[in-house]
C-alpha positions as CSV (number, residue, x, y, z in Angstrom):
1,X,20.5,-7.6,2.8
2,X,19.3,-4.8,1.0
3,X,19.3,-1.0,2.2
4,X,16.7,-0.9,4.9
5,X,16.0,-4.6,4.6
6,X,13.9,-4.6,1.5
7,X,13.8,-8.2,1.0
8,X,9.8,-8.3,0.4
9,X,8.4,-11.4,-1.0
10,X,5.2,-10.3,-1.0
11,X,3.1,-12.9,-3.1
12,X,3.7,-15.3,0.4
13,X,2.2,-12.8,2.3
14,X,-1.4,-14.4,4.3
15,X,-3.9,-12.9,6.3
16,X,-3.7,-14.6,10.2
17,X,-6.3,-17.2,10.9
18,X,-9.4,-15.5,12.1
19,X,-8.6,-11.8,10.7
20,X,-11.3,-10.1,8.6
21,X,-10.4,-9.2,5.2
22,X,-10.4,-5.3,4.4
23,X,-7.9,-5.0,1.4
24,X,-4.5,-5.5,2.9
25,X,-4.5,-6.4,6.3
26,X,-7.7,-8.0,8.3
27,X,-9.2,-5.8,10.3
28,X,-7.8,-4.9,13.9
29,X,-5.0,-7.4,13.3
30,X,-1.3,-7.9,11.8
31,X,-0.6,-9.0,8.1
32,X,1.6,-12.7,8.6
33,X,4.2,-11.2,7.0
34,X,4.2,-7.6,8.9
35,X,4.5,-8.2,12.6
36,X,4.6,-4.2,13.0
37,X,1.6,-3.0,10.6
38,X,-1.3,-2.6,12.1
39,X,-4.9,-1.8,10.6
40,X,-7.7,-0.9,12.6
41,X,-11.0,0.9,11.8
42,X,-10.8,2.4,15.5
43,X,-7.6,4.0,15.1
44,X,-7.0,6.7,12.2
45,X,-9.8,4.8,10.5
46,X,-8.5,1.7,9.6
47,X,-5.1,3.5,7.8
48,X,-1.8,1.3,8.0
49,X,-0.4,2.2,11.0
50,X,2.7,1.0,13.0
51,X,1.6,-1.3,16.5
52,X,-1.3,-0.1,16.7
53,X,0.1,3.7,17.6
54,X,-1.8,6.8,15.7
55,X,1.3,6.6,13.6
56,X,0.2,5.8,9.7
57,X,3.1,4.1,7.6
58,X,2.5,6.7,5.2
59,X,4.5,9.6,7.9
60,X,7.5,7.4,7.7
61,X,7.4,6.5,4.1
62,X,6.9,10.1,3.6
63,X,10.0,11.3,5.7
64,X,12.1,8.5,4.3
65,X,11.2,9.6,0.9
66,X,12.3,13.6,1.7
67,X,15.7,11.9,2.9
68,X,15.1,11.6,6.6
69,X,17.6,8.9,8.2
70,X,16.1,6.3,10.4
71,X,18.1,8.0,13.4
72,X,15.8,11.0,12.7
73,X,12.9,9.6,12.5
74,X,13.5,7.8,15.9
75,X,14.7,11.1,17.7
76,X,11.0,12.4,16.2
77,X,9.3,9.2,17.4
78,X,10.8,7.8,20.4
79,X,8.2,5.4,20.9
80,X,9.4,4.0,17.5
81,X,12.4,1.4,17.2
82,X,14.6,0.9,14.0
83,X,12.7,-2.4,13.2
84,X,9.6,-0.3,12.9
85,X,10.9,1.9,10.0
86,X,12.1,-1.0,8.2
87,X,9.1,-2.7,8.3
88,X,6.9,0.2,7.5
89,X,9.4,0.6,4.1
90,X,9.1,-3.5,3.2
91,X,5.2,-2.4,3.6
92,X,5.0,0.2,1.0
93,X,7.4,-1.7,-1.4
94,X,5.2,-4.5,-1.4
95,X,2.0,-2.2,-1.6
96,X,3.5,-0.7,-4.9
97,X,5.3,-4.0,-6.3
98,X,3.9,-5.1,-9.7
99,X,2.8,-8.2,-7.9
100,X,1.0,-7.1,-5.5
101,X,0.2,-8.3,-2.2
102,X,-2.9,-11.0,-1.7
103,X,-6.5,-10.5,-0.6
């Protein structure tokens, strides 16, 4: 497995049965591939955000990225668990792959 578990096959990616398209992820619900990523227009206005929390991906991605270890980012976030840093990663590599993800 890769570093962080970057083993996106985004192009398999589907929107659950019943979900409302908005880009991504259906509104108020889970992408079928992201278990963790939430998006809902009631919470930090429909932004990517881990279970639901007012906790965008982007914070993470954004610590990651100035070289934060997952450790630290959980002692910052306890309501966080490891899994939800991986996934938020596998989310922005598969929202800047060249494939993209689906509609």
């Amino acid at each position: 497995m890769a570093p962080l578990g970057l083993d996106c096959n985004c192009n398999r990616g589907k929107v659950l049965p019943g979900a409302r398209p908005k880009g991504i992820i259906g509104y108020g619900r889970k992408h079928a591939m992201f278990e963790r990523v939430t998006s809902d227009p009631q919470i930090m206005r429909g932004r990517a955000c881990i279970r639901g929390m007012r906790l965008p991906v982007s914070v993470i991605v954004k610590q990651i990225a100035h070289g934060a270890t997952v450790d630290e980012i959980l002692d910052e976030y306890p309501d966080l668990q490891a899994e939800d840093v991986r996934e938020a990663v596998r989310y922005a590599a598969c929202v800047v792959s060249e494939e993209g993800l689906p509609e």
